[in-house]
C-alpha positions, 0 to 999 in steps of 0.5 A, spaced: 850 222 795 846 221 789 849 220 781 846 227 780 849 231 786 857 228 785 856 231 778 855 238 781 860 236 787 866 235 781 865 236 775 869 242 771 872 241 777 878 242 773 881 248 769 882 248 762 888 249 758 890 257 759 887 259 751 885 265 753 879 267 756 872 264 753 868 269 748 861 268 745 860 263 739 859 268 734 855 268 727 859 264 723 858 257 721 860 252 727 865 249 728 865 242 727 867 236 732 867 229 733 869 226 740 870 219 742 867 217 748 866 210 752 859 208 750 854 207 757 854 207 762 860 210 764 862 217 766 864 220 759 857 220 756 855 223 761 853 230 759 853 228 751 845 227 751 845 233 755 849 237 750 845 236 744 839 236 746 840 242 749 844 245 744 849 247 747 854 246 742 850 251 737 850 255 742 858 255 744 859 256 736 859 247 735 856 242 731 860 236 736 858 229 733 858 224 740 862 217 738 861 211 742 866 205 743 868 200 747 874 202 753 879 198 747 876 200 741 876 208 745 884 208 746 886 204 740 882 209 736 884 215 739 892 213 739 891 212 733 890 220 731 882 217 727 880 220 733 883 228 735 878 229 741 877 224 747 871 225 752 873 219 756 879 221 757 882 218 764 889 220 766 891 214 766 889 212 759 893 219 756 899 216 761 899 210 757 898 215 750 905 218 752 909 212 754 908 210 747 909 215 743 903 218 742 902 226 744 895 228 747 894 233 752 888 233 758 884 240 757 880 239 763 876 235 767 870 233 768 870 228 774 874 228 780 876 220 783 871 216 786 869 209 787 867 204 792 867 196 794 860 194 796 858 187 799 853 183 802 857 179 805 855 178 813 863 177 814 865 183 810 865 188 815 871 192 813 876 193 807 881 187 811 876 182 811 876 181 803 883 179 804 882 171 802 875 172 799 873 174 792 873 181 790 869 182 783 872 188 779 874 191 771 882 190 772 884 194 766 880 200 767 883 207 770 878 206 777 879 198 779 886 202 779 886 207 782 882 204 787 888 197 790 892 205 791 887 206 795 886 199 798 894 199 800 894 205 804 889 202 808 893 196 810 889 192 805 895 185 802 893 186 794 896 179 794 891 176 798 885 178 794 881 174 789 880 178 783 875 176 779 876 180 772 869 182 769 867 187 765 864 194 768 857 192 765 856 186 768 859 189 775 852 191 777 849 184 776 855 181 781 853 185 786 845 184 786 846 178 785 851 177 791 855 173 786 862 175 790 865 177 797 865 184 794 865 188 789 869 195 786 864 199 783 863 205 780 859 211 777 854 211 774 854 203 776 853 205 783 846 209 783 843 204 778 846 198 783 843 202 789 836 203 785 835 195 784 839 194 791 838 199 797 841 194 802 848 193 799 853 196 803 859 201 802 866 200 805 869 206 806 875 207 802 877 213 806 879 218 798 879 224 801 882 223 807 888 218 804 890 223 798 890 229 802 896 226 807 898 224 800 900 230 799 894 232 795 888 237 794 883 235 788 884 229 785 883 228 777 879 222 774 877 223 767 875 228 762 876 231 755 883 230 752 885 232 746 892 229 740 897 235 742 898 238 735 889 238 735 889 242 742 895 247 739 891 248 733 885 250 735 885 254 740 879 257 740 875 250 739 878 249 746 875 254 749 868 254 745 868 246 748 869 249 756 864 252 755 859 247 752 861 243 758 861 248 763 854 249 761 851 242 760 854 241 767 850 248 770 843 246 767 844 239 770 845 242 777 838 247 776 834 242 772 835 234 777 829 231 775 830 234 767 836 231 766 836 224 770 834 220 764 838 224 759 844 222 764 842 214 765 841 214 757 841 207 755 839 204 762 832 201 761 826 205 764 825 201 771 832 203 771 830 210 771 823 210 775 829 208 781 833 213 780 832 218 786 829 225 785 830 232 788 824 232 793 819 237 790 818 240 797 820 241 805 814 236 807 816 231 801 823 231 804 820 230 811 816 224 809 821 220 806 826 222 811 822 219 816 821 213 812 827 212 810 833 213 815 837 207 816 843 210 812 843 216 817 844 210 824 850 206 820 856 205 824 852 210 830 853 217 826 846 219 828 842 215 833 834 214 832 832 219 838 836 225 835 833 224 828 826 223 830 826 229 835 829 233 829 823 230 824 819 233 829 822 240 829 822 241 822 814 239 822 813 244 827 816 249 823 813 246 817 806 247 820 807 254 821 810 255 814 803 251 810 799 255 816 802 263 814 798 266 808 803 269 803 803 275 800 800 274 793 794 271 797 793 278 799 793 281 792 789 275 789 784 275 794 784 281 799 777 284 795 773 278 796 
């Protein structure tokens, strides 16, 4: 699954906060905002490129100003009251918030939770056997957390494990470079490390099946949060603010390939040429499936016969397809 298709997967997965129902922007001057947000590459600045260049603010009655931090200076910045609108707001960070005094609320959610343990390591097959080996991760964020939850429940002793600490931006370097035993990675990190290393592999940390024997339905990870005494001030920014998220998030879902450098924003561009594109036909589906498939076989889920008697049914009903005159071909050339 790429980076594009879990954004239309989870994103505004969320309700906002109960405001009332979103109106249209009117006439009036816009609104002005400022939001913290972690600077690239993390999830939070996501969508900011894709509002301004679109506009979306000015059409939802806004004028938003995007501020980019480091994870520290965005949670210090942020409890402080410099900043009243967070847009990498983690339900863990909102946590910490509260216990020390600070009153936020989350408006609404843009990302359920997902993270990954990737490795090349021909002696890690299973998430057990990174028991006693090093496992590189960002200890202090929201999702390394999140992620030893999930490890637990699948039988793995925390205390086993060699944790080297690193920074999230240097997470895809360890991995590319196999200077672990393993390492727990995130988006949009983990679309950049599959572009620059297609063979890695991904254990799997079984999230939606553990958290619904958990108890559990959707499971929130990060989104827009906001001081609480801001949030009850205004509630109608809060509604114009849905809504210009809720459209960043249904452009990108209709326009892929427009919005993948906007969403890779500060990756450098042999980054970018590697990001998979939405195949622009059912002939270039076909011909990169063929060429590449191998995901399709790991761990026995497809067999190589099933997949390419598939391939070739598909071809048949291709040909037929690219065979078959259309109907504008009549219009265009019936009199000739």
């Amino acid at each position: 699954m790429t980076l594009l298709q879990k954004l239309s997967a989870v994103a505004l997965s969320g309700v906002a906060l109960a405001f009332g129902s979103v109106s249209g922007a009117s006439a009036q001057a816009l609104e002005k905002l400022t939001i913290v947000i972690f600077a690239p590459p993390s999830l939070g600045a996501l969508l900011p490129p894709v509002i301004k260049a679109q506009k979306f603010d000015e059409k939802n009655g806004l004028d938003i100003k995007f501020e980019e931090r480091t994870p520290d200076a965005y949670a210090t910045q942020f409890n402080s009251g410099e900043f009243k609108i967070g847009g990498s707001a983690s339900l863990t960070t909102l946590g910490l918030a509260d216990v020390r005094g600070v009153k936020v609320k989350y408006l609404f959610n843009l990302f359920d939770f997902w993270g990954a343990i990737v490795t090349s390591r021909d002696n890690v097959k299973t998430l057990k056997d990174i028991e006693g080996k090093e496992l590189a991760g960002a200890r202090s964020t929201t999702n390394y957390q999140m992620a030893e939850f999930f490890l637990k429940k699948q039988g793995v002793d925390l205390g086993k494990l060699k944790v080297v600490n690193t920074a999230p931006p240097g997470l895809v370097s360890y991995a590319v470079a196999d200077r672990a035993d393993a390492v727990q990675i995130w988006e949009p990190a983990y679309t950049l490390m599959l572009a620059k290393k297609p063979s890695i592999r991904t254990l799997d940390l079984g999230i939606a099946k553990t958290w619904k024997d958990f108890g559990g339905n959707t499971l929130p990870y990060l989104g827009v949060g906001a001081h609480a005494d801001w949030a009850d001030a205004n509630p109608g920014a809060v509604q114009k603010l849905y809504t210009t998220y809720k459209d960043a998030v249904e452009w990108v879902q209709k326009n892929p390939e427009e919005a993948a450098p906007m969403l890779a924003k500060g990756a450098p561009p042999e980054e970018l040429k590697a990001i998979p594109t939405v195949c622009g036909s059912l002939r270039e589906a076909l011909d990169s499936l063929k060429a590449d498939h191998a995901y399709l076989t790991a761990g026995g889920v497809f067999n190589e016969d099933f997949i390419q008697s598939w391939i070739d049914l598909k071809y048949q009903e291709l040909m037929r397809y690219e065979m078959t005159p259309h109907p504008i071909e009549y219009d265009m050339y019936y009199s000739v």
